[in-house]
N, CA, C and O atoms as CSV, one atom per row, in Angstrom:
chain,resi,resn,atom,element,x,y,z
A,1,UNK,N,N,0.850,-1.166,0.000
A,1,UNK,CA,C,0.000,0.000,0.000
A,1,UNK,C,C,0.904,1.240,0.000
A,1,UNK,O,O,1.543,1.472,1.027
A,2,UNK,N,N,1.011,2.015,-1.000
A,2,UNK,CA,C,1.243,3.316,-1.259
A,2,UNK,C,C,1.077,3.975,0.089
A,2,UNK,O,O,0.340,3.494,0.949
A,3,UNK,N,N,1.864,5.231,0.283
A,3,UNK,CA,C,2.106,6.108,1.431
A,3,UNK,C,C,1.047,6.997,1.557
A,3,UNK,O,O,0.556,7.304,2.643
A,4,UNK,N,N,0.566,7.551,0.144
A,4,UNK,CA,C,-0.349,8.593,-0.324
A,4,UNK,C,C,-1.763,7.764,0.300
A,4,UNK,O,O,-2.520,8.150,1.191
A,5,UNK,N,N,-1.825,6.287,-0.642
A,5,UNK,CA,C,-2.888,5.299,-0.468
A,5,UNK,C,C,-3.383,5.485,0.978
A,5,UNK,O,O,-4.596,5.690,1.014
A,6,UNK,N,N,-2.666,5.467,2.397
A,6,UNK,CA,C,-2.623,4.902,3.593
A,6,UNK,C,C,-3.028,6.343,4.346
A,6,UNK,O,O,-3.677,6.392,5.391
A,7,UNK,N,N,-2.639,7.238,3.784
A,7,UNK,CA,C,-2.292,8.667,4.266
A,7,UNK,C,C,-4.128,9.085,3.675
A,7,UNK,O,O,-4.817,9.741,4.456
A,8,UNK,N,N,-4.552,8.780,2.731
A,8,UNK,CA,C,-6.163,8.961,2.490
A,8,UNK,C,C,-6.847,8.182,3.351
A,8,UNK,O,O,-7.575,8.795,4.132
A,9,UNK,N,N,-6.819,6.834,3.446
A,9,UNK,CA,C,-7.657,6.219,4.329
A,9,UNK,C,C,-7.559,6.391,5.695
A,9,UNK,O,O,-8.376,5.870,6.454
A,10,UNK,N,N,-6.722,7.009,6.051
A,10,UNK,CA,C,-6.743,7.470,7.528
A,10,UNK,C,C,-7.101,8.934,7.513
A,10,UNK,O,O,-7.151,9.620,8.534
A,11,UNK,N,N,-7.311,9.309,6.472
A,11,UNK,CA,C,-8.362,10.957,6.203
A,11,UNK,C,C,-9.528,10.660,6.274
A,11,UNK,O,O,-10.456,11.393,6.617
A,12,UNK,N,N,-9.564,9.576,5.958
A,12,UNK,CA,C,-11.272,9.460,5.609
A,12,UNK,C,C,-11.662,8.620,6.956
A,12,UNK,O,O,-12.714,8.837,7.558
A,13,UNK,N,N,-10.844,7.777,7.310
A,13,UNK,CA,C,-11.366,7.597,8.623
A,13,UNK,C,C,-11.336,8.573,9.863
A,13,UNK,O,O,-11.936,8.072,10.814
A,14,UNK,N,N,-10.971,9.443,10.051
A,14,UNK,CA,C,-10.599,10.705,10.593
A,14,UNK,C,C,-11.908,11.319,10.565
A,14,UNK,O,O,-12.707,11.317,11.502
A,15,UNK,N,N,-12.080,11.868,9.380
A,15,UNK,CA,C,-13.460,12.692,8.785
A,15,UNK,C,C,-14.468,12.129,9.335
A,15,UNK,O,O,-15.180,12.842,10.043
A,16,UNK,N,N,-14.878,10.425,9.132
A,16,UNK,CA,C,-15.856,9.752,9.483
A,16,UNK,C,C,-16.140,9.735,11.110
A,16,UNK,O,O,-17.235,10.008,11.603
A,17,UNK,N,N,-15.263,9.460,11.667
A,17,UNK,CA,C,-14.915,9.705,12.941
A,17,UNK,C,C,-16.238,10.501,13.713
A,17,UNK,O,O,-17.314,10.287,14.271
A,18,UNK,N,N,-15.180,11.715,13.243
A,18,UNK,CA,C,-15.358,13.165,13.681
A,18,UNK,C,C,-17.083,13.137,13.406
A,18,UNK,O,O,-17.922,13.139,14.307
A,19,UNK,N,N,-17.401,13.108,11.784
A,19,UNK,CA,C,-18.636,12.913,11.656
A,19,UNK,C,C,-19.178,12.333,12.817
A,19,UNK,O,O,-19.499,13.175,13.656
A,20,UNK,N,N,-19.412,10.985,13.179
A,20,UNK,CA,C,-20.098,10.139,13.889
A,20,UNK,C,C,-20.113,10.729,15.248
A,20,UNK,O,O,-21.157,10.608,15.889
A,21,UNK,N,N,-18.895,11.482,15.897
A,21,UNK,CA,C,-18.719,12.286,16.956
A,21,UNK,C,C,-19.901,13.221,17.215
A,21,UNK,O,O,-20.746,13.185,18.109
A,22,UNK,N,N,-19.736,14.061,16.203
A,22,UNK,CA,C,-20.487,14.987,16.296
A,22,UNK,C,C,-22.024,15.021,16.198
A,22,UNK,O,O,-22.766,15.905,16.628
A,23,UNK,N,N,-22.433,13.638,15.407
A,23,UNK,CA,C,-23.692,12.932,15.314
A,23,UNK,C,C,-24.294,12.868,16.978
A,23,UNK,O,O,-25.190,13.416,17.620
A,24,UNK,N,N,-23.078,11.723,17.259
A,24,UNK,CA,C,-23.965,11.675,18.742
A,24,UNK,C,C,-23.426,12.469,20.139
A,24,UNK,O,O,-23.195,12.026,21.264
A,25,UNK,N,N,-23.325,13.859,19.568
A,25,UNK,CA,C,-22.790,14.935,20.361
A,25,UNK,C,C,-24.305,15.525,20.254
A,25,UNK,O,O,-25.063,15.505,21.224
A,26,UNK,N,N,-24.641,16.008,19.092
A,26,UNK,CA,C,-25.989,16.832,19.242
A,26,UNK,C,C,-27.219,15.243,18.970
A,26,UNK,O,O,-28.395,15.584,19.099
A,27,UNK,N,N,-27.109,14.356,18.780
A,27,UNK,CA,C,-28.508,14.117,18.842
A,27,UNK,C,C,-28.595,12.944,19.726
A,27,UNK,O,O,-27.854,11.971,19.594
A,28,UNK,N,N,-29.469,13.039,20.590
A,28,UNK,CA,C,-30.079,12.029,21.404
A,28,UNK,C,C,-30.051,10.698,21.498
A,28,UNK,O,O,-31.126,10.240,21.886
A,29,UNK,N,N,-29.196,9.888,21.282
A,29,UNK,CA,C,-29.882,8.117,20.457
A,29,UNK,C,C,-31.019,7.484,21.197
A,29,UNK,O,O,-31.454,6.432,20.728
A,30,UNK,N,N,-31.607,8.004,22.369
A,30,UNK,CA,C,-32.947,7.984,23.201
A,30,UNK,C,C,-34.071,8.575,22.960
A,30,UNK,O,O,-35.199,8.335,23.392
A,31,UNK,N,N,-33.681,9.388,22.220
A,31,UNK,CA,C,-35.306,10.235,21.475
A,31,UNK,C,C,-35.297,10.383,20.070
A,31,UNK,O,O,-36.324,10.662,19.450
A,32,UNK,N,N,-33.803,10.152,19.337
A,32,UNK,CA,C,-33.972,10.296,18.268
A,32,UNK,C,C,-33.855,8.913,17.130
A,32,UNK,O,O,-32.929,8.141,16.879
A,33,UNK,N,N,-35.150,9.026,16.649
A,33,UNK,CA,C,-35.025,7.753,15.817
A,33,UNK,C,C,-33.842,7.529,14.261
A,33,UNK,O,O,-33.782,6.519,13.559
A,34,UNK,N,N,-33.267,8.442,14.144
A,34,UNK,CA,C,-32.432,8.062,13.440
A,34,UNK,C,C,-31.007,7.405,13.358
A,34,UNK,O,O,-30.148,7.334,12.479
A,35,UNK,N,N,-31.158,6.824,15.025
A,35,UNK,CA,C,-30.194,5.831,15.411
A,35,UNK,C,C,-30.755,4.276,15.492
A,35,UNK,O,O,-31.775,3.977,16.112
A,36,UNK,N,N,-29.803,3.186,14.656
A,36,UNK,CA,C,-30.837,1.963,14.710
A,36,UNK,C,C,-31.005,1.712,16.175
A,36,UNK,O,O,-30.474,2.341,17.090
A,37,UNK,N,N,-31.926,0.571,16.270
A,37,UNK,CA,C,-32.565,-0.050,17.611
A,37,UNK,C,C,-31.281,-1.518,17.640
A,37,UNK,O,O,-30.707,-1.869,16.610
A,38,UNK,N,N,-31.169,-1.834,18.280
A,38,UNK,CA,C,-30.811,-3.126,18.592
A,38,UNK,C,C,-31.161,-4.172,18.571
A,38,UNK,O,O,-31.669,-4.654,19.584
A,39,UNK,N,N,-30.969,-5.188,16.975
A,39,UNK,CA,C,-31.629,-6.167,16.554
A,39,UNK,C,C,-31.662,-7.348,17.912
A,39,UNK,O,O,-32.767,-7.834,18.152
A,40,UNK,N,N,-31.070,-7.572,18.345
A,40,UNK,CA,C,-31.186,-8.752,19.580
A,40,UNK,C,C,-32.131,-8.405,20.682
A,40,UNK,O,O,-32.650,-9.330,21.307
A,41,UNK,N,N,-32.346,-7.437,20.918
A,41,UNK,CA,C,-33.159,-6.737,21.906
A,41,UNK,C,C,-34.541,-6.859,21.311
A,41,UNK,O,O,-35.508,-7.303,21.931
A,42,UNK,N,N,-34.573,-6.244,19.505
A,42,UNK,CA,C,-36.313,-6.052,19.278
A,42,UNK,C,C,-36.197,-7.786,19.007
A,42,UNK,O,O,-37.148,-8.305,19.591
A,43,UNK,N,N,-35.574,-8.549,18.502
A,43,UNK,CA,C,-35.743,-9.865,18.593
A,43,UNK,C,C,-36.568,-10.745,19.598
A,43,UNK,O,O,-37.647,-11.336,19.545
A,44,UNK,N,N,-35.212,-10.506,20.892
A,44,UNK,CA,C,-35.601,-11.101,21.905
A,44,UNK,C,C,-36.034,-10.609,23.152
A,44,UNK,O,O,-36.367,-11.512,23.920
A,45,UNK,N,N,-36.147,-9.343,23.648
A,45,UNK,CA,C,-36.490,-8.422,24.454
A,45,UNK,C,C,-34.898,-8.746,25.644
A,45,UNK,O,O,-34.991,-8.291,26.784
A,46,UNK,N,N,-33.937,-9.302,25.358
A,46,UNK,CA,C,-33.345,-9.416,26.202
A,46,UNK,C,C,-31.835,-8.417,25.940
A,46,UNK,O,O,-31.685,-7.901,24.832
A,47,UNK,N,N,-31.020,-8.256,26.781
A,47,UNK,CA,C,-29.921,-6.874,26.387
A,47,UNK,C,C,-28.794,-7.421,25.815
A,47,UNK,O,O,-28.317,-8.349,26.468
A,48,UNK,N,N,-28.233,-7.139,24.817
A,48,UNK,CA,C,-26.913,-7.745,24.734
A,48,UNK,C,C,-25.884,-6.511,25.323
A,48,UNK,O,O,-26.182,-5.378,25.702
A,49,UNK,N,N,-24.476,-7.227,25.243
A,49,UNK,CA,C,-23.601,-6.222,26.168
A,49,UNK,C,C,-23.540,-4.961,25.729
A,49,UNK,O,O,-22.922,-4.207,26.481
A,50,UNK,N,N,-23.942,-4.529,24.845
A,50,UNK,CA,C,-23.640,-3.263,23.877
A,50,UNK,C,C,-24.993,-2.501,24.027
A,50,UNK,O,O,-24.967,-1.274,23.941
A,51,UNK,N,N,-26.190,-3.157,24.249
A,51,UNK,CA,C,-27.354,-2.358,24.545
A,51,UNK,C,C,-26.696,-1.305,25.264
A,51,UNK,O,O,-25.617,-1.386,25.851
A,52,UNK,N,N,-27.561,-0.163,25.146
A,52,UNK,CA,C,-26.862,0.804,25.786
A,52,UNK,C,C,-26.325,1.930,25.618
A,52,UNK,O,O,-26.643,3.050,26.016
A,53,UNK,N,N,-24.784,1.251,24.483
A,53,UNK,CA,C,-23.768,1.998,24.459
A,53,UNK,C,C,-23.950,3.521,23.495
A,53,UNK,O,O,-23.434,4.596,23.800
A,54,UNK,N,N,-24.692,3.296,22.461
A,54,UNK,CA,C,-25.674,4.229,21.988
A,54,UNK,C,C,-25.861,5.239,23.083
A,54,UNK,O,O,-25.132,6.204,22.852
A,55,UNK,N,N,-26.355,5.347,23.868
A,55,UNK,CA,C,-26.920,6.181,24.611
A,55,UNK,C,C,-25.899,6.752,25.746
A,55,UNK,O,O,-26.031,7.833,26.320
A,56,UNK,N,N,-24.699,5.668,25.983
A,56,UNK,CA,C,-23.621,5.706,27.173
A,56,UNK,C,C,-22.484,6.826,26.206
A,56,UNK,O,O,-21.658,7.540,26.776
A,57,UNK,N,N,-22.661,6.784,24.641
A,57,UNK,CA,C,-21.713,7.487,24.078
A,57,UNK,C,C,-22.182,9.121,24.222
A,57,UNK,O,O,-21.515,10.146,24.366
A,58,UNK,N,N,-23.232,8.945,24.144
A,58,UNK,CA,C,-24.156,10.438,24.010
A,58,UNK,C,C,-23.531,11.074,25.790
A,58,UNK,O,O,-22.994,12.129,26.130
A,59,UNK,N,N,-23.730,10.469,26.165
A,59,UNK,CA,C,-23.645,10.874,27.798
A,59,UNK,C,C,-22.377,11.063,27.882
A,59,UNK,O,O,-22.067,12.147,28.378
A,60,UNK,N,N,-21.285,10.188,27.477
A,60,UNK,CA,C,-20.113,10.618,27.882
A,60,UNK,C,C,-19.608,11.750,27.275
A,60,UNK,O,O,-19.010,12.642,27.876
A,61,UNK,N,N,-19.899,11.721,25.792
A,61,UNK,CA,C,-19.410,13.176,25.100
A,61,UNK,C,C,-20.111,14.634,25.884
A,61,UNK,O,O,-19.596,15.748,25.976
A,62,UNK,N,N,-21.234,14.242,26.305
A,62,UNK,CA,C,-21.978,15.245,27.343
A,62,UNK,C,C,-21.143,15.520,29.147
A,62,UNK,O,O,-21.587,16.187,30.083
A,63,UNK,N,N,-19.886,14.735,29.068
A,63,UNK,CA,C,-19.303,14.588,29.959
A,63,UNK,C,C,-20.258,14.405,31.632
A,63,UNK,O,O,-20.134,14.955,32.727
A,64,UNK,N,N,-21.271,13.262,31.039
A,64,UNK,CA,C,-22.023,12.424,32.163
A,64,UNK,C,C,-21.463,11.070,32.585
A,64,UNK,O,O,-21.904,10.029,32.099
A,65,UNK,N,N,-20.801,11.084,33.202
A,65,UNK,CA,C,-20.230,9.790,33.450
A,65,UNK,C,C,-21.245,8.823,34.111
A,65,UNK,O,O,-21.106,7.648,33.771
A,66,UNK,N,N,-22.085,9.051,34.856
A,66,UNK,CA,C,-23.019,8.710,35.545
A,66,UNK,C,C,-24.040,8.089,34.935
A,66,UNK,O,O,-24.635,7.043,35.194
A,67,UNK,N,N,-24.187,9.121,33.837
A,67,UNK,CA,C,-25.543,8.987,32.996
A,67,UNK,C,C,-24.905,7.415,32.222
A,67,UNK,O,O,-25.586,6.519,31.722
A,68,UNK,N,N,-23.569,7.481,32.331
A,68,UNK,CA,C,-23.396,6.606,30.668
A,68,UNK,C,C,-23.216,5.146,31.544
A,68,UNK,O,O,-23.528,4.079,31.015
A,69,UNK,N,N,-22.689,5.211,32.912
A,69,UNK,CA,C,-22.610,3.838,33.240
A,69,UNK,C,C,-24.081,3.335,33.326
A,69,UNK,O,O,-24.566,2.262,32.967
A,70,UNK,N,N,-24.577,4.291,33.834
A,70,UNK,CA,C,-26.075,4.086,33.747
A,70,UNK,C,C,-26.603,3.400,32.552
A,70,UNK,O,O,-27.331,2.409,32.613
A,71,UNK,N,N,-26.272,3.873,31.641
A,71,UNK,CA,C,-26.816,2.933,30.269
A,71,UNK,C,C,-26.383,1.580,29.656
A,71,UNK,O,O,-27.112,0.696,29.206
A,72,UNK,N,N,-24.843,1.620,29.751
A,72,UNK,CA,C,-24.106,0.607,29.939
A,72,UNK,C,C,-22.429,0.691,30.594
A,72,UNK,O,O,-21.359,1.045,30.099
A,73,UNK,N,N,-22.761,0.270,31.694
A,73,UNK,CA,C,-21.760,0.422,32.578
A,73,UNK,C,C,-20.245,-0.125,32.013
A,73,UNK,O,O,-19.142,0.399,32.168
A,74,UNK,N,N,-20.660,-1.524,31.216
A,74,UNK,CA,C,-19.369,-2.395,30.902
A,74,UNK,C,C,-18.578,-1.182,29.946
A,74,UNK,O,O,-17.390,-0.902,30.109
A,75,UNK,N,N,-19.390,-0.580,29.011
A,75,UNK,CA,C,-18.592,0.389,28.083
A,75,UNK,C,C,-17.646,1.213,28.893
A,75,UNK,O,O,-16.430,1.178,28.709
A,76,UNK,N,N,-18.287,2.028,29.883
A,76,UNK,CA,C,-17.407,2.952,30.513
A,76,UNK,C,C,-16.073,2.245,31.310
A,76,UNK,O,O,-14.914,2.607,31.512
A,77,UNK,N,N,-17.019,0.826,31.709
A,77,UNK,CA,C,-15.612,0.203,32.596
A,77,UNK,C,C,-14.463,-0.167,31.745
A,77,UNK,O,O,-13.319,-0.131,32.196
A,78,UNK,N,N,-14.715,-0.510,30.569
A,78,UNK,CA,C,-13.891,-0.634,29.345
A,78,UNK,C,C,-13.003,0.581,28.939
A,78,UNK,O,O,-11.939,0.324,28.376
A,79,UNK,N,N,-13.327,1.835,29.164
A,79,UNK,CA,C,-12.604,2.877,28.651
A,79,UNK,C,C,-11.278,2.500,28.730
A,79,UNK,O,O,-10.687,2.432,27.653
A,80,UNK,N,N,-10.416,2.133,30.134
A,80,UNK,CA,C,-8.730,2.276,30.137
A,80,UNK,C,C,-8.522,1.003,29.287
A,80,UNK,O,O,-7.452,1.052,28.681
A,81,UNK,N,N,-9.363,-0.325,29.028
A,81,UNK,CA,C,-8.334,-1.061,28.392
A,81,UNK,C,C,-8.457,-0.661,26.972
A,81,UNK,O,O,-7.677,-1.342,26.308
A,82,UNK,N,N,-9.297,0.387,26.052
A,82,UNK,CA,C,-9.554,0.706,25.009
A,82,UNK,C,C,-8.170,1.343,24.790
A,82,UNK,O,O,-7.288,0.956,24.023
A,83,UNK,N,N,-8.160,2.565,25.752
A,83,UNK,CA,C,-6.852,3.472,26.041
A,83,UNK,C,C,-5.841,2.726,25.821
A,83,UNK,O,O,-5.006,3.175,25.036
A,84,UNK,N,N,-5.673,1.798,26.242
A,84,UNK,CA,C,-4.238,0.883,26.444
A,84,UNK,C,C,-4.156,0.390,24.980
A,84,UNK,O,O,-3.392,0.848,24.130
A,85,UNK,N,N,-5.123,-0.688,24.792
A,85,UNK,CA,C,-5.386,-1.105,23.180
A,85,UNK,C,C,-4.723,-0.264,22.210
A,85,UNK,O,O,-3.935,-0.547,21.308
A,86,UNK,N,N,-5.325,1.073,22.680
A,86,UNK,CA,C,-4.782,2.143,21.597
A,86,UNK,C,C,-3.473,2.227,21.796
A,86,UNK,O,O,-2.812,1.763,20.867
A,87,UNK,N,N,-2.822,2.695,22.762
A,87,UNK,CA,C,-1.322,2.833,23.084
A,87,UNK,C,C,-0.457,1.898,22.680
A,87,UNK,O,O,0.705,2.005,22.288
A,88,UNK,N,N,-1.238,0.854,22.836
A,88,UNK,CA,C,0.004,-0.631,22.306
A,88,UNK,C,C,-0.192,-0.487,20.684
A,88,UNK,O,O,0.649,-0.867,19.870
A,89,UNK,N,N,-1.038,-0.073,20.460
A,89,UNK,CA,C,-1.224,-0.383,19.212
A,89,UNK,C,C,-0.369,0.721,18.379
A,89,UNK,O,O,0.119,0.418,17.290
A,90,UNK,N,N,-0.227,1.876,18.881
A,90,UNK,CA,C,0.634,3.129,18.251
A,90,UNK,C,C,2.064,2.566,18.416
A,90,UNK,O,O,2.830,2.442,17.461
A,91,UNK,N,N,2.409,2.194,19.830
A,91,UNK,CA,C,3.616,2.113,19.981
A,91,UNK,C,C,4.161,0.667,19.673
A,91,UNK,O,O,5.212,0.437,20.271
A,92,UNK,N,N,3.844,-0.043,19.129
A,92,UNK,CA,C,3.568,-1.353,18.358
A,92,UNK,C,C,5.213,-1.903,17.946
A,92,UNK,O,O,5.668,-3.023,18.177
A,93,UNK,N,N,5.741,-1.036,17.441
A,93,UNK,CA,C,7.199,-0.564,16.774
A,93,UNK,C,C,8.330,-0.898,18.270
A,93,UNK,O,O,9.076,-1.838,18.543
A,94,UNK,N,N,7.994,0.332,18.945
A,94,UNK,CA,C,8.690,0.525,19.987
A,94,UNK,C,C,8.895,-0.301,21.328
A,94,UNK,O,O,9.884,-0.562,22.013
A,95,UNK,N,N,7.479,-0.618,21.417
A,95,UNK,CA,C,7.144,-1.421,22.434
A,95,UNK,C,C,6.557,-2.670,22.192
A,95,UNK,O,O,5.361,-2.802,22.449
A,96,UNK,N,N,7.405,-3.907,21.596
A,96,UNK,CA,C,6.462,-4.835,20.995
A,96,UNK,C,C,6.169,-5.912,21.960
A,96,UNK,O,O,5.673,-6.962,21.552
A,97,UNK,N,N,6.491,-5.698,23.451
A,97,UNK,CA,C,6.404,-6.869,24.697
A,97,UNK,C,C,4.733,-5.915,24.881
A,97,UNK,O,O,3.676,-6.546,24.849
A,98,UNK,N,N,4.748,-4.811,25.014
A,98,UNK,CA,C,3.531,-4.403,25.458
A,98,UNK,C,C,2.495,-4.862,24.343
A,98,UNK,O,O,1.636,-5.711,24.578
A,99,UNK,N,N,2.637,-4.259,23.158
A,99,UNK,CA,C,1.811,-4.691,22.360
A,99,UNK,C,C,1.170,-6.799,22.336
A,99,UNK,O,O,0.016,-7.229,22.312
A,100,UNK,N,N,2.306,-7.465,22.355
A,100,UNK,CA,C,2.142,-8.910,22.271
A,100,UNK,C,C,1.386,-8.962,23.635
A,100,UNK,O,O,0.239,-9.411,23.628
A,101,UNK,N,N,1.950,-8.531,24.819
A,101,UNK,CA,C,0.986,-8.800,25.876
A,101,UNK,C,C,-0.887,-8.490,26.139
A,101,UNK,O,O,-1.758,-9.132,26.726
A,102,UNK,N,N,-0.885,-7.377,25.482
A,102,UNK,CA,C,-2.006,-6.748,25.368
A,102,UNK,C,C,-2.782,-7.291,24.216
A,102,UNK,O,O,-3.963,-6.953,24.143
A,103,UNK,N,N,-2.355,-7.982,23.426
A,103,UNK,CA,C,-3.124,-8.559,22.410
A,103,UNK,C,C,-2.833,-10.378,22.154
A,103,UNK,O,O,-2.892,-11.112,21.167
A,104,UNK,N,N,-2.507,-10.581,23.601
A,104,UNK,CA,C,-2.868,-12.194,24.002
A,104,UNK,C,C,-3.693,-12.990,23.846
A,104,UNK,O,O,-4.638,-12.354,23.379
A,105,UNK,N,N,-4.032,-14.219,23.950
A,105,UNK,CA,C,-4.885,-15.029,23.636
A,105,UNK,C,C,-5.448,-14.850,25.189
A,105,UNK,O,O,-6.620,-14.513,25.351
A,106,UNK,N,N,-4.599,-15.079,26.291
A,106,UNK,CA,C,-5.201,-14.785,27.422
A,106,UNK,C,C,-5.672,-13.678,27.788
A,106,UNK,O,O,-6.341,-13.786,28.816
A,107,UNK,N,N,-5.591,-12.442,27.295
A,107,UNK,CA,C,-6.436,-11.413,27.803
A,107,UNK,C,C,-7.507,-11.019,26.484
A,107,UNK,O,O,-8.245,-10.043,26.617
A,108,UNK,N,N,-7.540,-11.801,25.268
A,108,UNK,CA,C,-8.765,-11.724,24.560
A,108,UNK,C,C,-9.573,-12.827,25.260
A,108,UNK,O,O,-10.748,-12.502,25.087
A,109,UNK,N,N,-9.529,-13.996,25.980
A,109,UNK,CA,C,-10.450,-14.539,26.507
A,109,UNK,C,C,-10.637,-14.010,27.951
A,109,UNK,O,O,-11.846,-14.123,28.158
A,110,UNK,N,N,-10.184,-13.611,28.797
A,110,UNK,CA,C,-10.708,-12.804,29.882
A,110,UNK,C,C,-11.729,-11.931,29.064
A,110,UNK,O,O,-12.942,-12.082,29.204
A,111,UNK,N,N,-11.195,-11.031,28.222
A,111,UNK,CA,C,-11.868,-9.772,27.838
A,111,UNK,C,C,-13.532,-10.632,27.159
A,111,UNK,O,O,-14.570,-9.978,27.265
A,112,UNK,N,N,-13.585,-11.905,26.584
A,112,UNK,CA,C,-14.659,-12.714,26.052
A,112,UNK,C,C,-15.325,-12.572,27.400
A,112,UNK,O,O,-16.088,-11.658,27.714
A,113,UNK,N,N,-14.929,-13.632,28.195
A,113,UNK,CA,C,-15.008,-13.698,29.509
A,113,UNK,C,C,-16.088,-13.060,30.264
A,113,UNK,O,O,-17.049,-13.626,30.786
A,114,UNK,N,N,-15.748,-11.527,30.254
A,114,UNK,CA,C,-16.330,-10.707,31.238
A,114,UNK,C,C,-17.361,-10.271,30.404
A,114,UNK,O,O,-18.428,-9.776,30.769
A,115,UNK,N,N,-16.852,-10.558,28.861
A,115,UNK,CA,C,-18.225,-9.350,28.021
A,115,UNK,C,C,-19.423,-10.513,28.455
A,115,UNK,O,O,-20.513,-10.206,28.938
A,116,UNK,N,N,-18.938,-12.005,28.154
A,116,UNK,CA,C,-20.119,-12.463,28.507
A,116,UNK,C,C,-20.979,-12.820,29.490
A,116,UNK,O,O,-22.184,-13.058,29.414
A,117,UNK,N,N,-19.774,-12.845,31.021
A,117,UNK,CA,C,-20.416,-12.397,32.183
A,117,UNK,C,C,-21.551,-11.377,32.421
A,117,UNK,O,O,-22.563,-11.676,33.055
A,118,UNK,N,N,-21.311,-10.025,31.822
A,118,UNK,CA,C,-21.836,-9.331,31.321
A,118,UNK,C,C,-22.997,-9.092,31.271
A,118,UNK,O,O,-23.694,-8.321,31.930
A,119,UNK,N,N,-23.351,-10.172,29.992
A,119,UNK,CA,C,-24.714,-10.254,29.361
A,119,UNK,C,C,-25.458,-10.830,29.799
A,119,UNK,O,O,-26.621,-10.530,29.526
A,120,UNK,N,N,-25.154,-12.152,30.865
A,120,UNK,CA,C,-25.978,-13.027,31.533
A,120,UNK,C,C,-26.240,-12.264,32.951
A,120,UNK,O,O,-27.109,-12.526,33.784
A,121,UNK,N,N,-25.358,-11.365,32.985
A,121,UNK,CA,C,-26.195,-10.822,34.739
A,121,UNK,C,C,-26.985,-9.495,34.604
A,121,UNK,O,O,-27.827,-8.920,35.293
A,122,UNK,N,N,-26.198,-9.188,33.120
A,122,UNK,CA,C,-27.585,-7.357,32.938
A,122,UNK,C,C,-28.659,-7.846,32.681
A,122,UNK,O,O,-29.563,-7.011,32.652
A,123,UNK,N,N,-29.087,-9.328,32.384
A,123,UNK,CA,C,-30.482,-9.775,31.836
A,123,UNK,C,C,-30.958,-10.341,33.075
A,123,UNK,O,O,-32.168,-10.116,33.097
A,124,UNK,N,N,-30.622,-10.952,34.098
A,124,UNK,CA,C,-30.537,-11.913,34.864
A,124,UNK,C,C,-30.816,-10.772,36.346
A,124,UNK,O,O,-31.498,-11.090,37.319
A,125,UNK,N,N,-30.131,-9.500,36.183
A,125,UNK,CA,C,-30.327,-8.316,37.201
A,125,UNK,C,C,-31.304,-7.408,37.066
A,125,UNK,O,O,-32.062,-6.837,37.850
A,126,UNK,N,N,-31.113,-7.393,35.812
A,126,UNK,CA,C,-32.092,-6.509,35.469
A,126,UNK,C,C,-31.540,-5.027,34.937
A,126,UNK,O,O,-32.285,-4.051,34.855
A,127,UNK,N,N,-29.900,-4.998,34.534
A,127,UNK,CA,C,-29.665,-3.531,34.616
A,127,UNK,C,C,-29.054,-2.996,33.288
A,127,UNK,O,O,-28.790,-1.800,33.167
């Protein structure tokens, strides 16, 4: 892949980004229907781990932290290993014990793990 090639698609993912940012900066995903619904939910009335996050993104860019665990807590509890994800992933080059550690077979199945812990006790709790 060309330099130019690599150097556009990370423009355009950039742009898109930002777009989508700013989407659910001003609009609601709780009142406004031009965010989809959650096929597993209108399916089965039950939550998958991501129910929620729609609404937990709106809140956090609203700098509600409260509001967003409130919607889905696992997202927000997720923030530092996202952070990290990201960091290993930049410094990939530099730091390749961090990166290999962070992208383990053992901490992608913890990370399975808990998402699906997760899903069986927000349905099972009720939250």
């Amino acid at each position: 892949m060309t330099k130019l090639r690599k150097t556009a698609i990370c423009a355009i993912a950039a742009i898109a980004a930002a777009a989508a940012t700013a989407a659910y900066f001003a609009l609601d995903p709780a009142t406004c229907a031009v965010f989809p619904r959650c096929p597993f939910y209108v399916l089965t009335g039950l939550k998958c781990p991501g129910c929620g996050s729609q609404r937990a993104l709106h809140c956090l860019l609203h700098m509600d932290i409260a509001g967003a665990a409130a919607n889905n807590f696992l997202l927000v509890a997720a923030l530092p290993l996202v952070a990290l994800l990201a960091a290993s992933e930049l410094l990939r080059k530099r730091k390749p014990r961090l990166y290999a550690a962070v992208n383990s077979a053992r901490l992608c199945m913890a990370v399975f793990a808990v998402i699906t812990a997760w899903w069986v006790a927000r349905n099972i709790m009720g939250w």
